[in-house]
C-alpha positions in Angstrom: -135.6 181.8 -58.3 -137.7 184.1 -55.9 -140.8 184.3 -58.5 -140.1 179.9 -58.8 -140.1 179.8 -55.1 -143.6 181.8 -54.8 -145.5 180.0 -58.1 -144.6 176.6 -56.7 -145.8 177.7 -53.6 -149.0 179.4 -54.5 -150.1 176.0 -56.7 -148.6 173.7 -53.4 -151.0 175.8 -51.2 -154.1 175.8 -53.8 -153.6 172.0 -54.0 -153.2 170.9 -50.7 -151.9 167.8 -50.7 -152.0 167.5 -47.2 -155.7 168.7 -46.6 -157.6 165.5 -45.9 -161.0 165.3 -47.8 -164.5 165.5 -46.5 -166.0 162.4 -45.7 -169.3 161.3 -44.9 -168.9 157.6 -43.4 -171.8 155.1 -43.8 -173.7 154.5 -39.9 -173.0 150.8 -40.9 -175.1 147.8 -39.5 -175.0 148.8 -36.2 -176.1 153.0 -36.5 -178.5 154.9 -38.5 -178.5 157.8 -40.2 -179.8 160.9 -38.1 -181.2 164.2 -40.8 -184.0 166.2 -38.9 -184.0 169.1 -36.9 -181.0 170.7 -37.7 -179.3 167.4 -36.4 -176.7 165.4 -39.5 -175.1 162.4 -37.5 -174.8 158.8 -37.4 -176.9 157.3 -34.4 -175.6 153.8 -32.6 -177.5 152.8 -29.7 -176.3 150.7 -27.1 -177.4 147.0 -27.1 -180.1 146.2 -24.4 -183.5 147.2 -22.8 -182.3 149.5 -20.2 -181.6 153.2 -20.3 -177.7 153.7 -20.1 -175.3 156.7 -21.0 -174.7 158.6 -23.7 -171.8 161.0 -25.5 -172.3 163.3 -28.4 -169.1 162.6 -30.5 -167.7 165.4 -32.4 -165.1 164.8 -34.8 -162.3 168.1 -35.8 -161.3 169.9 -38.6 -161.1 167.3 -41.3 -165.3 167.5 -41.2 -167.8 165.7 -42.5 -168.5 162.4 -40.2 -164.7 161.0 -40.7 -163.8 157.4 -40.7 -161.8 157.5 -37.7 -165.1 158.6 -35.8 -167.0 156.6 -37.1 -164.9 153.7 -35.9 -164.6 155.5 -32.2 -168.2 155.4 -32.5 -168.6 151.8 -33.4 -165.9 151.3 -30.1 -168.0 153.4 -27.9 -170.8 151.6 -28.6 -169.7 147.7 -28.3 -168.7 149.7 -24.5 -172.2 150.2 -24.1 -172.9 153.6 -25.0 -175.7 155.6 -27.0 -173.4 157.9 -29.5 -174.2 160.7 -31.8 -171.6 161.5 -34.1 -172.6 164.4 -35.0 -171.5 166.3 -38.5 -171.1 170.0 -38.1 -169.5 171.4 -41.2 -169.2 169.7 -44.5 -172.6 167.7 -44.5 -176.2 168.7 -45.7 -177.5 171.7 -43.4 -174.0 172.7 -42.5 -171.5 175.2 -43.4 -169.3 173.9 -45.9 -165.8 174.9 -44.2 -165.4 175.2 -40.2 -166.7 179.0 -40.4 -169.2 180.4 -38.5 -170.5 177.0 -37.2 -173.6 177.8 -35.0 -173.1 176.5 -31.5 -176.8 175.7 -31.2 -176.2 172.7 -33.6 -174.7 171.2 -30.8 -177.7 172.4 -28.6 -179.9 170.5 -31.1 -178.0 167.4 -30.8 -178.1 167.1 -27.0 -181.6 167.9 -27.2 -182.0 164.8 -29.8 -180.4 162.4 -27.4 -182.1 163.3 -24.5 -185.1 162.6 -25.6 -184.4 158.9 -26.8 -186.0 156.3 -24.8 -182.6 153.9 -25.0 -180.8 157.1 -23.1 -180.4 157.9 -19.5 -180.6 162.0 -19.2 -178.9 161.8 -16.5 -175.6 160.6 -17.7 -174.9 162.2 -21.2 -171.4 163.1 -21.8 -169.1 165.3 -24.4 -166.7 164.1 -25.9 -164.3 165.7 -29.1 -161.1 165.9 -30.6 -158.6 168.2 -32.1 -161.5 171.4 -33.3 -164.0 169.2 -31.8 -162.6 169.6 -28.2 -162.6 173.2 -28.9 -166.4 172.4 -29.7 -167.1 170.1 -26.9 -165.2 172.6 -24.3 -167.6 175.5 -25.5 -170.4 173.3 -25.5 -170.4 172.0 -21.6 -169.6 175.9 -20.4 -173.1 176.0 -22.4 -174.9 173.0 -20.8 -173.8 172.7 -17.2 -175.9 169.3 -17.0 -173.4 167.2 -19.0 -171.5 164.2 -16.7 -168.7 164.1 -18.2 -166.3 165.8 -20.9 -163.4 164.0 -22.9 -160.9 166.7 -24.6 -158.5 164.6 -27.3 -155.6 167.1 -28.2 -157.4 170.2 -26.7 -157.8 174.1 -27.3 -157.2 176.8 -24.3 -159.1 179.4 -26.9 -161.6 180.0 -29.6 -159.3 180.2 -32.5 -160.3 181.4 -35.6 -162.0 179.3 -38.6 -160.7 177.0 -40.7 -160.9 177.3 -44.7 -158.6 175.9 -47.1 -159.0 178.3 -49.1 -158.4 181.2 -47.5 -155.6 182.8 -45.4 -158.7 185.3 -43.2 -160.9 182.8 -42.3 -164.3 183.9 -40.6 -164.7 182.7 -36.5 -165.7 179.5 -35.6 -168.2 179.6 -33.9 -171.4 181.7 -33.3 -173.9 182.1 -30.6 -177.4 183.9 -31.6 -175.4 184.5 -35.2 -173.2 186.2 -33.4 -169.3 185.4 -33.7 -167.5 184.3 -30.7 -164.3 186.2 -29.9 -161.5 184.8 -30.8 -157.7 184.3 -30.3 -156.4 185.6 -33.8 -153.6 183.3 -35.4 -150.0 183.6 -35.5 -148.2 185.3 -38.2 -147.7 183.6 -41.7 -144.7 181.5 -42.3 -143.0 180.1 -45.6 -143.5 176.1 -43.6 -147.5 177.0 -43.7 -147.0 175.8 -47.4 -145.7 172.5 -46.3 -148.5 171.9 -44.5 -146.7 173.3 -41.0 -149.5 175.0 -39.4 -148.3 174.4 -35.9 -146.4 178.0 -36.4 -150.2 179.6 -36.5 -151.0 178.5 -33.1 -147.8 178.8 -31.4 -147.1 182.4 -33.0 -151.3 182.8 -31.8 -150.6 182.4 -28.2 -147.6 184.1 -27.9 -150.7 187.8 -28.2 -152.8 185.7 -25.8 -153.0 188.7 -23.1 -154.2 191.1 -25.4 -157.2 188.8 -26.3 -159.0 187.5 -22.9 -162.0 187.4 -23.9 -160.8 184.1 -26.3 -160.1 182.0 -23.6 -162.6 179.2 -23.0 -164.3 180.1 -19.4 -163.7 176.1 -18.3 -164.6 177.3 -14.7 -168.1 177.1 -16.0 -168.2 173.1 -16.2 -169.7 171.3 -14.1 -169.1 167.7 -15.3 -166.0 165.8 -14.6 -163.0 166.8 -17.4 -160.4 164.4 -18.6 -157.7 166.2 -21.3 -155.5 164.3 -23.5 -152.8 165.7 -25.3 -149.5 164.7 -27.0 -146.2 165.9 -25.9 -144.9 166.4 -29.2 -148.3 167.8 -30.9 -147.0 169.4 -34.0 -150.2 171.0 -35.3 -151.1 172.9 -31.9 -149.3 172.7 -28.8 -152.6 170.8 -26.9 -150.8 169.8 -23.9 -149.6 173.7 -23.3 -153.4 174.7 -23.9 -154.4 171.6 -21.5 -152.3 172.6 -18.9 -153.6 176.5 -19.2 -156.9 174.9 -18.9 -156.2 172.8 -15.9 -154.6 176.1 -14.1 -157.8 178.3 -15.1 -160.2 175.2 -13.4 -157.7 175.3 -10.1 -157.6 179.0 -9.8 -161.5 179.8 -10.3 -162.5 176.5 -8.4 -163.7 175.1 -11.8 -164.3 171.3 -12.2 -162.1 168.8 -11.4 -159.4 168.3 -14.3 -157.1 164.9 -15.2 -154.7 165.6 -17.7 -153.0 162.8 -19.6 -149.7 163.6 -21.2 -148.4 161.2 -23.6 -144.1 161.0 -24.4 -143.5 160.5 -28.3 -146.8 161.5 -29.3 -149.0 164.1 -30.9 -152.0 165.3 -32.9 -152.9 161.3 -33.1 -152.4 160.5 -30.3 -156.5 159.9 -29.2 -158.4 157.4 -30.2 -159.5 153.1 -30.6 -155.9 151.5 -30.6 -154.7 150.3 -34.2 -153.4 146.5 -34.5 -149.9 146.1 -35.2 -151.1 145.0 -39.0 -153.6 148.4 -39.6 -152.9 150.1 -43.0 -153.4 153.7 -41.0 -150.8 153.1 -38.6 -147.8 154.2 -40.6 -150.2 158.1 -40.7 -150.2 158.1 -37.3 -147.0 160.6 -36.9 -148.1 162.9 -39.5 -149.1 165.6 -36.7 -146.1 165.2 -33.8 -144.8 161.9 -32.2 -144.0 158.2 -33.7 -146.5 156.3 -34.9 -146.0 153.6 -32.0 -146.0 156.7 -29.9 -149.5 157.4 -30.8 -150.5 154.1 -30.8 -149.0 153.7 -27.4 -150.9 156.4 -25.9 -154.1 155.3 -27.8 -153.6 152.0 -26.2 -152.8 153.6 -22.3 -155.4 156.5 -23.1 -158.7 154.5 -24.1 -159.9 152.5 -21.6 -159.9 155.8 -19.3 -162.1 157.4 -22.1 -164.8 154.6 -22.3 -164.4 154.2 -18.1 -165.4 157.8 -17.1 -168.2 158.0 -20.4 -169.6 154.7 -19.3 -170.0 156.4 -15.6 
């Protein structure tokens, strides 16, 4: 039963069933298609003559330029904002898994919408989820300039890559091609099979003090922060690593931090509100909380998001 137990298993894990699939969503009628400079995104500039804000958008681990971005995006921009959703692993240029993504990508990006006529320097903004919060955070330590940072279902730490494939991935990130230290995850557990991998991170930050130099240095920020996390995140505990970043920010008179904490939700709990009739609200609880949970804290958490973006 043993050797059963471990060939299920092995061909469960190699099929990944509950690995969502790259995809590369269309800009639609109302973007365009960005490919030059190191930069892969979908562009959708605000409607009007005058120079108004801006966020780079950066989606998380599921990679490519997902549809769930790309209807944040679409959201953003009927707000009135300039957005870049940019693609940083899975697309042409990119890595193909979440490995040693170079943080100068991002550095590209910001370069890219600063120099658009439509887009007020001034008031460009951050703004990620789940892997891409861990982006976004490292990214506005990086450019001090940035108004404004939104966090969806943040990390504390650099964690370690993400490959499907493999049980050692290579770092996330780089800086100069160098990899940035990170926090290394948990130890493995028969659940990672089913798709569990909340164990990694939890059993991750339990060796936190023997790894400092994983810990995002938030006291660098200058821009306003607003974190968003779920209460009953089942893929990483985000509002734990929210509140560890909120602390860090107090102690080392880092920027000023709101944290929203949402009852009966989780990993989805960030993002445009679904209706009531949506096919994708039923997926909602796949990661932690109910799917009205979510939904609910979608609904309470949005206009905050497009509020301090807007400026």
């Amino acid at each position: 039963m043993t050797a059963v137990a471990l060939v299920a298993g092995t061909v469960l894990w190699w099929w990944l069933p509950w690995w969502p699939r790259i995809v590369i969503s269309d800009p639609g009628p109302t973007g365009q298609r960005v490919q030059n400079g190191g930069v892969f995104a979908n562009y959708y500039p605000a409607q009007g003559d005058r120079r108004g804000p801006a966020v780079l958008l950066l989606g998380g681990s599921e990679g490519g330029i997902g549809r769930a971005i790309a209807k944040d995006a679409a959201a953003l921009q009927s707000a009135g904002l300039n957005v870049l959703a940019v693609g940083y692993f899975g697309v042409p240029g990119q890595p193909k898994t979440l490995e040693r993504v170079a943080l100068e990508t991002f550095d590209r990006a910001l370069e890219w919408l600063r120099l658009r006529p439509e887009v007020d320097p001034q008031r460009i903004s951050v703004f990620g989820v789940s892997k891409g919060a861990e982006a976004a955070l490292l990214v506005a330590t990086r450019h001090p300039e940035l108004r404004a940072l939104v966090a969806g279902v943040p990390s504390s730490v650099v964690w370690p890559g993400v490959n499907p494939r493999s049980l050692d991935p290579a770092p996330s990130w780089t800086v100069d091609g160098r990899s940035l230290p990170v926090l290394p995850y948990g130890p493995l557990r028969p659940s990672l099979l089913l798709g569990h991998l909340g164990t990694l991170y939890r059993g991750g930050l339990k060796g936190l003090a023997r790894h400092p130099a994983a810990i995002i240095p938030v006291e660098k920020i200058r821009g306003v922060v607003l974190l968003i996390c779920g209460e009953d995140d089942s893929l990483w505990p985000s509002c734990e690593m929210a509140g560890q970043l909120e602390a860090k920010a107090t102690v080392l008179n880092g920027p000023h931090i709101t944290v929203l904490a949402y009852n009966n939700a989780g990993h989805e709990s960030v993002g445009v509100p679904l209706s009531p009739k949506s096919g994708d609200l039923g997926s909602l609880s796949r990661w932690g909380g109910t799917n009205e949970g979510n939904n609910a804290a979608r609904t309470a958490g949005w206009p905050q998001i497009v509020e301090l973006l807007r400026g």
